[in-house]
C-alpha positions as CSV (number, residue, x, y, z in Angstrom):
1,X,-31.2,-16.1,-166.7
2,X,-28.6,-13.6,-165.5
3,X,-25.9,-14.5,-163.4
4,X,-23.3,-12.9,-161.5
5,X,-19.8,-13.9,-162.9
6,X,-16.3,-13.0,-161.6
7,X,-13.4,-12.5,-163.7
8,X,-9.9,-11.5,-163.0
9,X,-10.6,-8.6,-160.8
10,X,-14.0,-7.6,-162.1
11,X,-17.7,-8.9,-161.8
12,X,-20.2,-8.5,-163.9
13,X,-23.9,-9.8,-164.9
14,X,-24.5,-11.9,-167.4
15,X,-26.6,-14.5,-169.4
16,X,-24.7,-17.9,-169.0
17,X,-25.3,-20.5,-171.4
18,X,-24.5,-24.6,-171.8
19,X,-24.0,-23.7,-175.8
20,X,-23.0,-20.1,-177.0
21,X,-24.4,-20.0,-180.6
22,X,-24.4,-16.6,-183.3
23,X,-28.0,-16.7,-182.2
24,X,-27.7,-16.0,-178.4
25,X,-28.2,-11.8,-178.2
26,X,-25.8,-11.7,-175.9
27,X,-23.6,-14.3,-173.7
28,X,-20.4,-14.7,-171.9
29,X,-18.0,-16.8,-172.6
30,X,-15.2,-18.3,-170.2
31,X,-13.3,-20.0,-172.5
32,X,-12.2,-16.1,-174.1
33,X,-10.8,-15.1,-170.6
34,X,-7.3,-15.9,-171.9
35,X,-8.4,-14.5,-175.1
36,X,-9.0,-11.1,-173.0
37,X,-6.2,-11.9,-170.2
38,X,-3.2,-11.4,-173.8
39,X,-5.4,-8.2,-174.9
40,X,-4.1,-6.5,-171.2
41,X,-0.9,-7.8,-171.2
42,X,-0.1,-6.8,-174.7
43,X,-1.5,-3.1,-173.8
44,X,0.9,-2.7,-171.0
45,X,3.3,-4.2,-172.6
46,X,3.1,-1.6,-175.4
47,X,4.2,2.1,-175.3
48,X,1.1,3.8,-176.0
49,X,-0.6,5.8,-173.7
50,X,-3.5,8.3,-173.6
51,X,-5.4,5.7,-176.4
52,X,-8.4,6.0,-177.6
53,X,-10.3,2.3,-177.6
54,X,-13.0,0.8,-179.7
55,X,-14.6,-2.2,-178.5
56,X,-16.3,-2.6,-181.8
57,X,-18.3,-5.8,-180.5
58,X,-18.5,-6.3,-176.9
59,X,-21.1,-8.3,-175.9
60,X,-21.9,-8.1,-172.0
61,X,-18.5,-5.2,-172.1
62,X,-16.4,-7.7,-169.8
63,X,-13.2,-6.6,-171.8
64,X,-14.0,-2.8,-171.7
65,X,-14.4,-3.1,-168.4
66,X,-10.9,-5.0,-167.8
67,X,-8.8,-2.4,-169.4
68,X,-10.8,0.5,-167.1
69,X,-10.2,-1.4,-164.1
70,X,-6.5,-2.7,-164.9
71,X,-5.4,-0.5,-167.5
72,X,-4.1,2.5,-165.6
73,X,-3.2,5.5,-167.6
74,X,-3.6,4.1,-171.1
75,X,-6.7,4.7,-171.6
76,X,-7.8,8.2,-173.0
77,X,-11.4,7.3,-174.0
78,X,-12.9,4.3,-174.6
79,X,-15.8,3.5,-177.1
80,X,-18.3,0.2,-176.2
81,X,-20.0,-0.9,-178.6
82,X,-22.8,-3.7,-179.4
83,X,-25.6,-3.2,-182.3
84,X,-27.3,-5.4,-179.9
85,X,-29.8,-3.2,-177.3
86,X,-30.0,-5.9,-174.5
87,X,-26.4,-5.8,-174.7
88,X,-25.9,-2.3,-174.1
89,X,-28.3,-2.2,-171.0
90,X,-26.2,-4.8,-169.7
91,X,-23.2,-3.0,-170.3
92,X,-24.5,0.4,-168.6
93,X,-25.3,-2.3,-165.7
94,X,-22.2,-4.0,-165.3
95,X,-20.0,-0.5,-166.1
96,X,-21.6,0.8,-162.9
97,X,-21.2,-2.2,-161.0
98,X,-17.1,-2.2,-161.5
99,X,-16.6,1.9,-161.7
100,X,-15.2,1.9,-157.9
101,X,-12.2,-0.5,-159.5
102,X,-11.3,2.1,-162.3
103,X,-7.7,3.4,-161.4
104,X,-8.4,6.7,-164.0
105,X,-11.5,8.4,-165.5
106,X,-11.1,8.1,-169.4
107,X,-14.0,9.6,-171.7
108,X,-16.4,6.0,-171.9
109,X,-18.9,6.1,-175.1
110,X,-21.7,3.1,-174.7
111,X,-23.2,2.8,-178.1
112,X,-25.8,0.8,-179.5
113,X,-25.0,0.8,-183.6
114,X,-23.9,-1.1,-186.6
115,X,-20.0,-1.6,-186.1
116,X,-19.5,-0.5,-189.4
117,X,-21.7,2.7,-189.3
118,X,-20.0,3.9,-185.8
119,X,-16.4,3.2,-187.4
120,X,-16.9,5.2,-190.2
121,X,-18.9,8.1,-188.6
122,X,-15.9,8.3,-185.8
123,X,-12.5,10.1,-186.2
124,X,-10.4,6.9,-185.4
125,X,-9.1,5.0,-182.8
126,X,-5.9,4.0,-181.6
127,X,-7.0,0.6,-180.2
128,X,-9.5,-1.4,-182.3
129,X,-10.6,-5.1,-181.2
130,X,-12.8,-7.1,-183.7
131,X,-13.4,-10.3,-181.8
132,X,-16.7,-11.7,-183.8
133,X,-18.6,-14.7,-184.0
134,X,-17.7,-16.3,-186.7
135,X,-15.3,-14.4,-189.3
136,X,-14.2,-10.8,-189.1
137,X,-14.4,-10.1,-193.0
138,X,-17.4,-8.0,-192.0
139,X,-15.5,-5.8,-189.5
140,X,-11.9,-5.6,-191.7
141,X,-12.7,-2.3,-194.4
142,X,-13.8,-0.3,-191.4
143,X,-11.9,-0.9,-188.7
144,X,-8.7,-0.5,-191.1
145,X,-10.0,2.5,-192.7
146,X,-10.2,4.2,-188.7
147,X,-7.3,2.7,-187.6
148,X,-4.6,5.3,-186.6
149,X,-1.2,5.2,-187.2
150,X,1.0,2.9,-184.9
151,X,-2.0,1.8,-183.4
152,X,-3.2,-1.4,-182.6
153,X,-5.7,-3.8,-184.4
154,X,-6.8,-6.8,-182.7
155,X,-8.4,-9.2,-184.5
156,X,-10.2,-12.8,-184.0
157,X,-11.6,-15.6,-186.6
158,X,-13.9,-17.9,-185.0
159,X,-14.7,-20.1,-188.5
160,X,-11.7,-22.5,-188.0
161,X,-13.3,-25.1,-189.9
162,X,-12.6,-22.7,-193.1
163,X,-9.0,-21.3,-191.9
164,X,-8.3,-24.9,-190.7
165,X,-9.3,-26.6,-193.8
166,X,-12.5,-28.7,-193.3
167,X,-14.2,-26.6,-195.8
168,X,-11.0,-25.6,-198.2
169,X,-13.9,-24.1,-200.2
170,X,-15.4,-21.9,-197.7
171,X,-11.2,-20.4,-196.9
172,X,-10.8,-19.7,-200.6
173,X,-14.2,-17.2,-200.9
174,X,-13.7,-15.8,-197.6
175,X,-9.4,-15.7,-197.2
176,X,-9.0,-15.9,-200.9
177,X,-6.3,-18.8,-200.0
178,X,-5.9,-22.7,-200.3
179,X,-5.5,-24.2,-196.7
180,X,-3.7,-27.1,-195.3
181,X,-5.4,-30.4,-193.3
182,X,-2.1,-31.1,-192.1
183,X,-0.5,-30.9,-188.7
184,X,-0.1,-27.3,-189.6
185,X,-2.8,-26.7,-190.8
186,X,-4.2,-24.3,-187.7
187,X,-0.1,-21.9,-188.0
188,X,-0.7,-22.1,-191.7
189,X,-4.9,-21.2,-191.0
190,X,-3.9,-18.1,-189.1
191,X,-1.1,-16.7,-192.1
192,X,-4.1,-17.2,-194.3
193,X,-5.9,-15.2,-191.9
194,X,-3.0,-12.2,-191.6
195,X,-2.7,-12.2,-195.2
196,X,-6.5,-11.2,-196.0
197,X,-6.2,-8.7,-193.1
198,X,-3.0,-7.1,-195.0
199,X,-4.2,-6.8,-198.1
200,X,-7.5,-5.0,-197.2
201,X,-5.2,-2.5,-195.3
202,X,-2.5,-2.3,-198.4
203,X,-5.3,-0.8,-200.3
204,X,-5.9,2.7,-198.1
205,X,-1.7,2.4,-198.0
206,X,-1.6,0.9,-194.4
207,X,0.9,-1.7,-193.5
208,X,-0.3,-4.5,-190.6
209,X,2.9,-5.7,-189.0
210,X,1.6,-8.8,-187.0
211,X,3.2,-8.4,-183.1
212,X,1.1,-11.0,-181.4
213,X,-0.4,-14.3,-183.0
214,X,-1.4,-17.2,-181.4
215,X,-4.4,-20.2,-182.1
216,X,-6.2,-22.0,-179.4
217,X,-9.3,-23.8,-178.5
218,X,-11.7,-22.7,-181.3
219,X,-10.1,-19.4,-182.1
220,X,-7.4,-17.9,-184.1
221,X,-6.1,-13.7,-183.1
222,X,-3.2,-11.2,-184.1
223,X,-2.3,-8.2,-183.4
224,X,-1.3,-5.9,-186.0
225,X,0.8,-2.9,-185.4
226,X,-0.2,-0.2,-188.5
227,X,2.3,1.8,-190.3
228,X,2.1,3.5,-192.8
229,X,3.3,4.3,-196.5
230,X,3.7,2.9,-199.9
231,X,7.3,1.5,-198.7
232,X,5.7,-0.2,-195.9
233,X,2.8,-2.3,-197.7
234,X,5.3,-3.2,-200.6
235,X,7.5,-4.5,-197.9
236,X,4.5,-6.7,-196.5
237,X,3.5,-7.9,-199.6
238,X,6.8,-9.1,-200.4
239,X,5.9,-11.6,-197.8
240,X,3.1,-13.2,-199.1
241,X,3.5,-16.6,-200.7
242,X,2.7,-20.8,-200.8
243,X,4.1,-22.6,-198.6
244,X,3.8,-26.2,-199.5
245,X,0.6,-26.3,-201.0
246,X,-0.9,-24.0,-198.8
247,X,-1.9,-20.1,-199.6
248,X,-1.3,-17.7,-200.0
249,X,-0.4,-16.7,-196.9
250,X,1.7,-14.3,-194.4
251,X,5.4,-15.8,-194.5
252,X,6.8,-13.2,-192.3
253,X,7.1,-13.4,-188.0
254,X,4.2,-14.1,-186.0
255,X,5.6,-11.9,-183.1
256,X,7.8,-9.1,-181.8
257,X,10.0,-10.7,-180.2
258,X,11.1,-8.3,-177.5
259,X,7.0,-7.5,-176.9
260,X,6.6,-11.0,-176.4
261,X,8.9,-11.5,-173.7
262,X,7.9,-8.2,-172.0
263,X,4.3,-9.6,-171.8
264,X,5.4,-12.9,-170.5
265,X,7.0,-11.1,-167.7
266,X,4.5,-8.7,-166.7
267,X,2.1,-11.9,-166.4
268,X,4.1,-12.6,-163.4
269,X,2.9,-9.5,-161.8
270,X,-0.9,-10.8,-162.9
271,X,-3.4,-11.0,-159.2
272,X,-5.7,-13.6,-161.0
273,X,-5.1,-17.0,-162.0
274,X,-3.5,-17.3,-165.8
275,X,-2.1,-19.9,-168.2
276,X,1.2,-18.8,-168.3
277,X,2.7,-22.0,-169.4
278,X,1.5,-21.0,-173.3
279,X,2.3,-17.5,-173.5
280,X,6.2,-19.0,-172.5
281,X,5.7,-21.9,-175.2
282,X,4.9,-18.6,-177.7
283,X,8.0,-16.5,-175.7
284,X,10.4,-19.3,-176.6
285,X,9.1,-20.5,-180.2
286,X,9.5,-16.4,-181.3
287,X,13.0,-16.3,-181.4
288,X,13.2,-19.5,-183.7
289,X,11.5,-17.5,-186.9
290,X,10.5,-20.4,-188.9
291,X,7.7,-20.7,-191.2
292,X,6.1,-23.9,-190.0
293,X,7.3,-26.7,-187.8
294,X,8.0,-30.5,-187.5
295,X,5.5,-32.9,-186.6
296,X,7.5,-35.6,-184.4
297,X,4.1,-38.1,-185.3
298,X,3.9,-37.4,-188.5
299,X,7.5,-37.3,-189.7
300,X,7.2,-41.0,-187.5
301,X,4.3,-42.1,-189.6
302,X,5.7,-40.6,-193.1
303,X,8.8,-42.7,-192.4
304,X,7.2,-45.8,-190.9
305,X,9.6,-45.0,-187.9
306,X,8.3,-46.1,-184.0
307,X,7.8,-42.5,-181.8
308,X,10.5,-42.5,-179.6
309,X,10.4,-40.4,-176.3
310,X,10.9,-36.4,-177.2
311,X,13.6,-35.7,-174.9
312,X,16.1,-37.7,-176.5
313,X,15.2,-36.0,-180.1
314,X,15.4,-32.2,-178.2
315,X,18.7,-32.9,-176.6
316,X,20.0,-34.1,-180.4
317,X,18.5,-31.0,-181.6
318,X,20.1,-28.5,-179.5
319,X,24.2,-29.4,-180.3
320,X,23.7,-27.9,-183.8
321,X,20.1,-26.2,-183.7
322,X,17.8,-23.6,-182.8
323,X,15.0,-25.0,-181.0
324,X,11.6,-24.4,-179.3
325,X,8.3,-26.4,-178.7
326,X,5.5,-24.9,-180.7
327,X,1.7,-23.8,-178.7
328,X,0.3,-25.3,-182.2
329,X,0.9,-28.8,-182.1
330,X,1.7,-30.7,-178.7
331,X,3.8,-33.1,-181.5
332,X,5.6,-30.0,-182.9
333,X,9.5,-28.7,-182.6
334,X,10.2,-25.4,-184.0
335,X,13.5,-25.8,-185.3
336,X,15.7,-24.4,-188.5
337,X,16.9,-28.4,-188.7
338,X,16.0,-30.1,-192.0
339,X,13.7,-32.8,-192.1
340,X,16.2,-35.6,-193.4
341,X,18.2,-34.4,-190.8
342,X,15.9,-34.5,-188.0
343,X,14.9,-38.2,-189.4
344,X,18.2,-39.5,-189.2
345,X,18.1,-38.4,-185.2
346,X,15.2,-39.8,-185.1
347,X,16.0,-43.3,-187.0
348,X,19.1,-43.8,-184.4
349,X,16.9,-42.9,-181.7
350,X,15.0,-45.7,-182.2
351,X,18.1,-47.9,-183.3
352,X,19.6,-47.2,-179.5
353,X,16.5,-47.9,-177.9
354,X,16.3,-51.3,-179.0
C-alpha cells in the first residue's frame, strides 16, 4: 500500500514496509534519511557546480528529488535511474508532486535500465551515488569507468556481516581482504571497503581520494573524490596495507578535513530535524589521523583492569595528546597515545578511585 511520506522538505509516495528485504520492488526507508541528509551537505559543501548527477539506483527517487529541491544551482542535469518499472512510475509521480519546491530547472533524465548498461552507454557524470542493497561490487567497473575527473563517487555497502567480519569468508571473495571481529572491526570493515573501490579505479588510471567516510546502523559509505594519473594511483596504493591482522585495507584519512568541518557548519543552516551530534563526533575525530582507535572496554578487559568513568581518562589524555571520541565505537578514543601508555592512565585511575 502506498503512503504519503514527508522528508526534510519534500513529500513523496511510497510503499512503506515493517521489513525492507532485496526482494521488495521498491521501498522507502527512514533509517537512510541521514544517509541522504550527508549526501546534501557534502554537495554544498563542495565547489562543484553546474554537475551532472546519476542516481544510479534510486528506488522511489526521494534523494533525486532532495538535491532538486535543496540543491540550488549545482545541479546541471540529473539522471534517475531504477531497472525496476514500478519504481520509475513512482518516481515520475513523486517528481511531479515536489517540482513547485525546485529552486532551478536542471535537464532531469528518468530511466528505467540496467545500471550498468545506462553507465556505459552515457558520456559521464560528475556526481555518481551507488547506494545498493547489499554490496556495490556490481555497480564499481561502471560507475568508475563514467566517473569524471574531480568528480564525486558516493558509495554504500549494506553486507556488514562480510565487511564486519561474521562471514571473514564472504569479505575475502568479495573485498579480497581478511577482516577484523574486534572493536574495530566496522573502521577497519569500511578501509576494506575503500581499498576494493581503489583498486578497480587504479586500473582505468583513476585515483579515489576518500573525503567523507563514516559507518552507522547497518551501513557503511565514502565519498571518493577522483583524480587522475599514474602519479596519483601509485600514491594511493602506497597506502594499502595490514593493520594488525586485518586487510588489506585503505591506511590513509577517512576525511578532508577542512570539508568536514564546512559540512558540519552548513548543518546548522539545515530547516529539518538532523543528527548533528555524529557528523561533530566525525568533525572532531578528522583532525586526529589515526589508523584505528582505543577501546576503553577492551583495553579494561585485556588487562583485567575495572572501567573507570571516561572523563577522568580524557582529561589525562589531553596534557600530552591529541584526542577525539570516535562515531565507531561509543567505548573508543581516537588518540596518537600508545596503548601501554594509555593503560598506565588507566591503572592509576582506578588506583585513586579506590
Amino acid at each position: 500500500m502506498l503512503t504519503k511520506i514527508k522528508e526534510a522538505t519534500v513529500e513523496i509516495t511510497a510503499p512503506v514496509e515493517k521489513k525492507i528485504s532485496s526482494k521488495l520492488p521498491v521501498f522507502y526507508n527512514p533509517v537512510m534519511k541521514f544517509n541522504r541528509d550527508i549526501s546534501i551537505l557534502l554537495l554544498k559543501a563542495i565547489e562543484n557546480n553546474e554537475m551532472q548527477i546519476c542516481d544510479l539506483l534510486a528506488g522511489t527517487g526521494i534523494r533525486s528529488i532532495r538535491f532538486l529541491a535543496e540543491l540550488d544551482k549545482k545541479i546541471k542535469s540529473i539522471t534517475i535511474n531504477d531497472y525496476n518499472e514500478q519504481a520509475a512510475k513512482l518516481i515520475k509521480k513523486n517528481l511531479e508532486t515536489n517540482k513547485k519546491l525546485f529552486k532551478s530547472k536542471p535537464e532531469i533524465s528518468i530511466t528505467n535500465m540496467e545500471a550498468s548498461t545506462l553507465l556505459l552507454q552515457s558520456t559521464g557524470f560528475d556526481y555518481i551515488d551507488v547506494d545498493p542493497f547489499g554490496t556495490p561490487n556490481p555497480f564499481l567497473d561502471a560507475a568508475i569507468r563514467r566517473l569524471a575527473r574531480d568528480g564525486i563517487l558516493a558509495v554504500t555497502a549494506t553486507d556488514t556481516s562480510a565487511l564486519a567480519g561474521t562471514f571473514p569468508k564472504v569479505c575475502k571473495r568479495k573485498y579480497w581482504a581478511i577482516p577484523d571481529r574486534g572493536p574495530m572491526k566496522h573502521e577497519l570493515g569500511l578501509r576494506i571497503l575503500i581499498r576494493k573501490v581503489q583498486l578497480i579505479a587504479a586500473q582505468y588510471e583513476k585515483a579515489l581520494i576518500p573525503i567523507f567516510s563514516y559507518s552507522k546502523d547497518h551501513y557503511m559509505r565514502t565519498f571518493f573524490r577522483c583524480r587522475k594519473g599514474k602519479a596519483e594511483v601509485d600514491e594511493v596504493i602506497k597506502q594499502h596495507g595490514m593493520f594488525n591482522d586485518a586487510g588489506p585495507l585503505w591506511l590513509g584519512q577517512l576525511w578532508d578535513q577542512k570539508l568536514t568541518e564546512k559540512m558540519y557548519q552548513l548543518a546548522a543552516e539545515l530547516d529539518y530535524p538532523f543528527d548533528a551530534r555524529f557528523l561533530q563526533t566525525i568533525r572532531d575525530e578528522s583532525k586526529i589521523g589515526t589508523v584505528g582507535f582505543h577501546d576503553i572496554h577492551a583495553l579494561c578487559k585485556k588487562n583485567k583492569l575495572e572501567v573507570p568513568a571516561f572523563e577522568p581518562i580524557f582529561n589525562e589524555v589531553k596534557k600530552k595528546h591529541n584526542l577525539a571520541r570516535t562515531h565507531f565505537s561509543g567505548f573508543g578514543i581516537r588518540s596518537d597515545i600508545k596503548e601501554t601508555e594509555l593503560v598506565k592512565i588507566i591503572k592509576n585511575i582506578v588506583k585513586k578511585s579506590k
